[in-house]
N, C-alpha and C positions, 0 to 999 in steps of 0.2 A: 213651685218649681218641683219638677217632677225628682224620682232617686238617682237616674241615668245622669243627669242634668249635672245636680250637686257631684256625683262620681266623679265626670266629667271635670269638670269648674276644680274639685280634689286635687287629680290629676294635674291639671295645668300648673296650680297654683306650687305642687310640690316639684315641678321641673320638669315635667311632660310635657314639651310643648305640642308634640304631635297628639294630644288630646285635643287642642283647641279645634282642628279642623271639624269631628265628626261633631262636637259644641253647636257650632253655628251652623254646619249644612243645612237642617230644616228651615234654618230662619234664611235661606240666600234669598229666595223667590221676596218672601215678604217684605224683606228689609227694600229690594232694589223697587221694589213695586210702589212702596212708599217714598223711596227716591224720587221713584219720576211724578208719581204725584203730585208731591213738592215744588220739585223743580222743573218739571215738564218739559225736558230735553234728558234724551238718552245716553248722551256718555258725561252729562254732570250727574244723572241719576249715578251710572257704574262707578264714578268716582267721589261720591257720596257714599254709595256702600260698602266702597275700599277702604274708605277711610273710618268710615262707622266700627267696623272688623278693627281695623288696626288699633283704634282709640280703646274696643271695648278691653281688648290685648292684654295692651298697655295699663288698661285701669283693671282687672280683673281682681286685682290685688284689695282694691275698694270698693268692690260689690259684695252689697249686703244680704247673704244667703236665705234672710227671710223676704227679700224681695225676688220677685218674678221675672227671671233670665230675660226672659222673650219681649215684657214691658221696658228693660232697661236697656238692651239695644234698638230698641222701637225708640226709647229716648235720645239716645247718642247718636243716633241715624237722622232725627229730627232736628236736632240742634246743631248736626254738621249740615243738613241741607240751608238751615233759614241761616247761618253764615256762609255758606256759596251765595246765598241769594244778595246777603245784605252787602257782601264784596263787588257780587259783579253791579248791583245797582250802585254804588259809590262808585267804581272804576267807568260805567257808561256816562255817570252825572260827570266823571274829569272829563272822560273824552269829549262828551258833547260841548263842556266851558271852554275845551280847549279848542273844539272848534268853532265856534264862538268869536273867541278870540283872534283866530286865524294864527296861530300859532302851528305854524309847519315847519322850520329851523329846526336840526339838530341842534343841543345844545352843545355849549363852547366845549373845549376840553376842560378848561376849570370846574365847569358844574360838574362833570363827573368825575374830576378828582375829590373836588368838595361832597359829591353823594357817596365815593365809597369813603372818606374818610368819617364822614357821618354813620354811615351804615357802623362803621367799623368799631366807632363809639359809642354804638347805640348797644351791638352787638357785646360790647364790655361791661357796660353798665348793667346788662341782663346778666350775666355770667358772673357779675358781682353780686347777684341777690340769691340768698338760699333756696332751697329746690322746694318749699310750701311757697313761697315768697312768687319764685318766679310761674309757681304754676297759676298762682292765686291771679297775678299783674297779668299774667297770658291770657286766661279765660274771661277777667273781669274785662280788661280795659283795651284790649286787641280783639278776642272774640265777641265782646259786647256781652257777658253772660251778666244778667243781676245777679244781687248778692245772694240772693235763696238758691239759683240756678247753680252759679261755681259752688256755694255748700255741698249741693247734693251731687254734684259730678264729682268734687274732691271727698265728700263724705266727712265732711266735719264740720263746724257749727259755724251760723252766719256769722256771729262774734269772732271765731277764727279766722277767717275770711277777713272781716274790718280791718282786722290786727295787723296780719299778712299784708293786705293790701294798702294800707297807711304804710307802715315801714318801708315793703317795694318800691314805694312811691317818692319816696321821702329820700333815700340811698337813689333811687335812678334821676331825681334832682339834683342831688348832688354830685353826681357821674356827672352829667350836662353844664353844671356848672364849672368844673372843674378841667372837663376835656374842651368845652364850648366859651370860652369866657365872651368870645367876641360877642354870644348872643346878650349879654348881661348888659353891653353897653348901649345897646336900643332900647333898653328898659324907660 
């Protein structure tokens, strides 16, 4: 990493946020270039790279200044494309079952009382687990990252990660159990 770079990354980190932008300029072309590579459609590319930007943001706190700026948003750019990719392929495999299925009915009003009460629960239960906890549950087991993978996005050791992710795990069980009982009784 070049002295500009580390300067830069200095700044942000001490509450410059307007250092972030001149940060990434060099890298806009490359990052979105490898977007569309990835995903080979032009505005999941620009918002693969919005997002890449925003995540490195957010993590810049845990980027480790003997590593290479430029290789770590080429990372974060890569691992947000291959989840657009693994979402929209999961969302085409529903659509297509459910056309399959012939399932064209709006659902009842119940099912969408019952899905935002569910959401609402789901959304509690997250909000009940600490913030390694919930970042660890987010990236493992919602973005699909392995365990090596969220180590080194959250920058702390696979053991940590285990830990985190057992406990998240274990507390968002017993959220489900506790707000969901009916589901207990199909057991």
């Amino acid at each position: 990493m070049n002295e500009t770079e580390q300067e830069l990354i200095t700044m942000v980190l001490s509450g410059r946020a307007e250092a972030f932008e001149p940060l990434v300029t060099p890298y806009r072309g490359p990052i979105l270039a490898l977007a569309y590579r990835l995903t080979r459609d032009r505005e999941d590319a620009r918002e693969v790279a919005q997002e890449a930007f925003l995540k490195a943001f957010r993590s810049l706190g845990r980027f480790d200044l003997s590593r290479s700026f430029r290789n770590w948003l080429f990372q974060i750019a890569a691992n947000e494309a291959r989840d657009r990719l693994r979402r929209a392929k999961r969302e085409r495999a529903a659509f297509e079952a459910a056309a399959r299925e012939g399932i064209a009915a709006a659902p009842a009003p119940e099912a969408g009382r019952e899905r935002r009460e569910t959401r609402s629960g789901i959304m509690r239960a997250l909000d009940a687990l600490g913030r390694r906890e919930r970042e660890v549950f987010v990236l493992r087991d919602l973005q699909e990252l392995d365990i090596r993978e969220t180590a080194r996005v959250l920058g702390c050791s696979s053991i940590s990660v285990r830990v985190n992710l057992s406990s998240a795990r274990r507390k968002i069980r017993e959220a489900i159990r506790r707000d969901f009982p009916h589901l207990e009784e199909g057991r």
